[in-house]
N, C-alpha and C positions, 0 to 999 in steps of 0.2 A: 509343460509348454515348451521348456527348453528343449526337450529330446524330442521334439513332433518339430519345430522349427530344425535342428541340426538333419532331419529326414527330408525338409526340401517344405514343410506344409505352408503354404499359401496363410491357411485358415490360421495358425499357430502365430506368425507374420504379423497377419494384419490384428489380430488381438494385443499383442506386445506394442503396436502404433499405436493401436487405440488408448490403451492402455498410460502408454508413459510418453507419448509428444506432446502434453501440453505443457507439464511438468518441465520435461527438458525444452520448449519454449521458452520457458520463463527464465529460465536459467541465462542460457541465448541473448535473448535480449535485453536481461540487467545488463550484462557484460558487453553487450555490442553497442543495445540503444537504438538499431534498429532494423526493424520488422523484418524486410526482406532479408539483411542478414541473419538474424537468429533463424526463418524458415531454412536458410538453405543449410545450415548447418546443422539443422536436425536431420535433414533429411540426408544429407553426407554423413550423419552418425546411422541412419537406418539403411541406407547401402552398404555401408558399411557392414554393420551387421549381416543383414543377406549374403553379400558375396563372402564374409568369414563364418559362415553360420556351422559348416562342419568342420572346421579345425578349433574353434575358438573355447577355450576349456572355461566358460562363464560359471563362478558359482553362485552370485547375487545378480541377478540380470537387471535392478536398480543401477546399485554399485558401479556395476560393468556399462549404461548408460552415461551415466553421470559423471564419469571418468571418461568417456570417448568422447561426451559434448565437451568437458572443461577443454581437455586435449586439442579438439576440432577449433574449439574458438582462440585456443594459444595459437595455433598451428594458424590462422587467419589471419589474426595480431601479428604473430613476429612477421608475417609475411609482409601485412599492411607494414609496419614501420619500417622495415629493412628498406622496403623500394622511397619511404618518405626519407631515410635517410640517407640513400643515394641520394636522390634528388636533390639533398637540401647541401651537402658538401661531398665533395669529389675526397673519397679514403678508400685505402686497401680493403680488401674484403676481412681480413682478418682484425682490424682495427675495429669496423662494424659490429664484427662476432661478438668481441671482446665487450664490447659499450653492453651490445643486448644480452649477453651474457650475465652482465654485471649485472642487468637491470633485473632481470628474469630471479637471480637469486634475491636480490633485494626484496621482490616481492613476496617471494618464497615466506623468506624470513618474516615477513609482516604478514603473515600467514596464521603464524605460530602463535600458539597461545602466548598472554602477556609473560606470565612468570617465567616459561619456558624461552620465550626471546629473548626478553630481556639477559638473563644468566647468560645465552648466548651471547650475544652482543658485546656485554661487558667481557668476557672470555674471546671471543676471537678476534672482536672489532676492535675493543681497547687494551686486548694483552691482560688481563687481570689474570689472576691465580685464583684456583676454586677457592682458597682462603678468603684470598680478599672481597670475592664476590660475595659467599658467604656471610661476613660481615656484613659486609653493604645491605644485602637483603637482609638480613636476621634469619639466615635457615641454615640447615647443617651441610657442609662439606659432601656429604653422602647422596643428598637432594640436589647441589648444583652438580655433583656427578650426573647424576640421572637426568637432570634438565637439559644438558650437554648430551648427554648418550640418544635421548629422546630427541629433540633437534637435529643429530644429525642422521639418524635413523629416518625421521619423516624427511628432511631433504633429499636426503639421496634416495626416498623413492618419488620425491616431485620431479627431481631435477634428473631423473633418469631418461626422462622423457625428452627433455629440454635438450641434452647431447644426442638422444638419437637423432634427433632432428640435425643438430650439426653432423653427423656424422653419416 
């Protein structure tokens, strides 16, 4: 279906709609809450598709969904807040960045699985030494390595997204 969609097919298209807008609806609208906006941002994820449908190197055309909605609904979000927070106090643009910035990874992080955050948290938020994490949790040195490697691993491919947008 993907390589009859990347040839232009209509019919290829409209199966891939059928197929997975209702799915990414639901999605939408937990996140939004509502209706009209979760529809347009589906439908901004299937234009989307369309017009990248021959350069776009998809290899889970889920996956590759369900990352374009999450994306479409951030990319809504930061916009919603940025203009509410002009509105609400008069700040440099780059003070703004910074706040949503901040928020953006906060969120990230509470993203992360429990154990995996956690170890973070204690490690970059409170300065802890994988020892002393370690300890705290009851697990080896070599696991909050990994817990650490893995968090920042998964972040920087959330938040890759989150600086293009500034950028």
């Amino acid at each position: 279906m993907l390589e009859e969609l990347r040839t232009g097919s209509a019919k290829a298209f409209t199966e891939i709609y059928q197929r997975y807008w209702q799915r990414l609806y639901v999605v939408a609208y937990k996140k939004t809450g509502s209706r009209q906006a979760a529809e347009d941002i589906v439908h901004e994820v299937f234009i989307s598709l369309w017009k990248n449908r021959r350069q776009s190197e998809i290899r889970s055309l889920y996956a590759y969904l369900s990352a374009a909605t999450r994306y479409t609904i951030f990319r809504e979000v930061s916009l919603a807040s940025r203009k509410t927070l002009l509105q609400i106090e008069p700040a440099d643009e780059a003070s703004i960045d910074f706040r949503f910035l901040s928020q953006m990874i906060a969120e990230e992080i509470n993203h992360l699985p429990t154990r995996c955050r956690l170890v973070f948290q204690f490690s970059r938020q409170e300065g802890l030494s994988n020892r002393e994490i370690a300890q705290r949790l009851s697990i080896s040195e070599k696991a909050v390595e990994k817990h650490i490697t893995s968090a920042l691993g998964k972040l920087r491919v959330q938040l890759r997204h989150i600086l293009h947008f500034f950028l």
